[in-house]
C-alpha positions in Angstrom: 66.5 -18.5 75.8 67.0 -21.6 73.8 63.3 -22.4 73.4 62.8 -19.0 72.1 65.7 -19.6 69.8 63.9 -23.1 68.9 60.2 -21.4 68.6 61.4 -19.1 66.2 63.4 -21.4 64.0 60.1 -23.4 63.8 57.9 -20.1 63.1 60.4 -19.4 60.1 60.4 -22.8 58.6 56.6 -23.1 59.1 56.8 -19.6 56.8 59.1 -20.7 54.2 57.3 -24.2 53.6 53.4 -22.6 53.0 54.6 -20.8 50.0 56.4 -24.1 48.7 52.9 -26.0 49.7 50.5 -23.2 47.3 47.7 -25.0 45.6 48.3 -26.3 42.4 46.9 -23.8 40.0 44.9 -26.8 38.2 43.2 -27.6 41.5 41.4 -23.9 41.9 40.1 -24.1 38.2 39.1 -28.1 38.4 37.4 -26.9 41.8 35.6 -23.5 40.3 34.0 -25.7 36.9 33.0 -28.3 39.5 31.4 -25.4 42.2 29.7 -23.8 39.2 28.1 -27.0 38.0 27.1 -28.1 41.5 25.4 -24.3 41.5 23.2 -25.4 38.9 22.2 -28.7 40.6 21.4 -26.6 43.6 18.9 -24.7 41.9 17.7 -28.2 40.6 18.6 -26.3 37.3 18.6 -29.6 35.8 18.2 -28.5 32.0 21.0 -26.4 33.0 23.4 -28.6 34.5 23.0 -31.1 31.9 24.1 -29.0 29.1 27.2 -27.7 31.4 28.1 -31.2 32.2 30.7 -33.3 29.4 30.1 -35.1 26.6 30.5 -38.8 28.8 27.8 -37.8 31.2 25.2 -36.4 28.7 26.1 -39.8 26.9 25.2 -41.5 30.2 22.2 -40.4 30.8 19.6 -38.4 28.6 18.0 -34.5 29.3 14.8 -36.1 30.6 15.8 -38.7 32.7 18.5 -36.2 34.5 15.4 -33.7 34.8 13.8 -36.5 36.8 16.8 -38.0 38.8 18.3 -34.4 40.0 15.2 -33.6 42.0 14.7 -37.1 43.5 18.4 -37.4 45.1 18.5 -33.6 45.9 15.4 -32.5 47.4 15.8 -35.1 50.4 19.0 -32.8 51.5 18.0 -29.5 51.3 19.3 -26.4 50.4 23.1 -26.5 50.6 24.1 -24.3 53.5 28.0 -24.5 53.3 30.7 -27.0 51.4 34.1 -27.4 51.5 36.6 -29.3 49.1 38.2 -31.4 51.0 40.4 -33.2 48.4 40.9 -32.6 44.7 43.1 -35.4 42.6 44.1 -36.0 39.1 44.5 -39.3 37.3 45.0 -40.4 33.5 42.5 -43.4 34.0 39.2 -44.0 35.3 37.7 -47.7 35.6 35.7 -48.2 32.4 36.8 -44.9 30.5 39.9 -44.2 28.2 42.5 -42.9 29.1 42.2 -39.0 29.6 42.6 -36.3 32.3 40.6 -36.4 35.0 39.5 -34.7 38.1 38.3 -36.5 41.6 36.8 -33.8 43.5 35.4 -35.0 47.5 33.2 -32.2 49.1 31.9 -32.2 52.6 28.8 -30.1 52.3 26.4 -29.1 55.1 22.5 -29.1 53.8 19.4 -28.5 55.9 18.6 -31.5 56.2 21.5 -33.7 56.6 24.9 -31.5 58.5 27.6 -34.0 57.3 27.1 -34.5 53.6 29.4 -35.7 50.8 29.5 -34.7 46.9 31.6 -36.8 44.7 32.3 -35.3 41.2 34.2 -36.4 38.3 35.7 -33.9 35.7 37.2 -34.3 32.6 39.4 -32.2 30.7 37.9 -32.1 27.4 39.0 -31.6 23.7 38.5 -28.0 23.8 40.5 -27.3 26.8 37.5 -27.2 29.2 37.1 -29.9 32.5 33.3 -30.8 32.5 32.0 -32.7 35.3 31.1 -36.4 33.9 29.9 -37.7 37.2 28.2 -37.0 40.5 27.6 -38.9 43.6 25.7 -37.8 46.8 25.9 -39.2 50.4 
């Protein structure tokens, strides 16, 4: 009887804590601009996801050379077939930026041709109240 006593005491703090541990209302919409910028790139919309991206990464690199890089570090995966944000963090500083608020987003994504895949992307929450992804990294 006291294990039952024990097991549901466990079951109702376990049920009080998830509502405490909700994610962070910042995460779902730093995680949505990211997943609807990473759409583009998976259409190899490069044109697209250039203009979607934030003022530092169209500083970085120009329309044309993005229209020639996207394909060239995509295509070798394949078409996505599942991804998963695995962690999502927010910082006021970046190495080589100014200060600002930004968004470290890690993906795991599955592609056809390569099962255990990871995105990196960068956001930025710009002057207008927007978070624009300002960098990407595949592996």
């Amino acid at each position: 009887m006291r294990g039952v006593a024990r097991s549901l005491l466990l079951v109702a703090l376990l049920l009080a804590w998830a509502p405490a541990q909700a994610q962070d209302p910042r995460e779902i919409e730093v995680q949505n601009a990211a997943r609807q910028w990473l759409a583009l790139t998976d259409k190899l919309d490069a044109e697209g996801a250039w203009k979607a991206a934030g003022e530092k990464f169209r500083n970085n690199i120009s329309a044309a050379d993005w229209a020639k890089a996207l394909p060239t570090y995509r295509e070798p995966f394949g078409a996505v077939q599942q991804r998963a944000a695995i962690s999502t963090s927010f910082r006021n500083d970046l190495p080589g930026a100014p200060d600002g608020q930004y968004a470290l987003l890690q993906f795991r994504t599955a592609f056809a041709k390569k099962s255990e895949g990871h995105e990196s992307v960068t956001l930025e929450l710009e002057s207008d109240g927007k978070w624009r992804v300002i960098g990407y990294f595949i592996r």
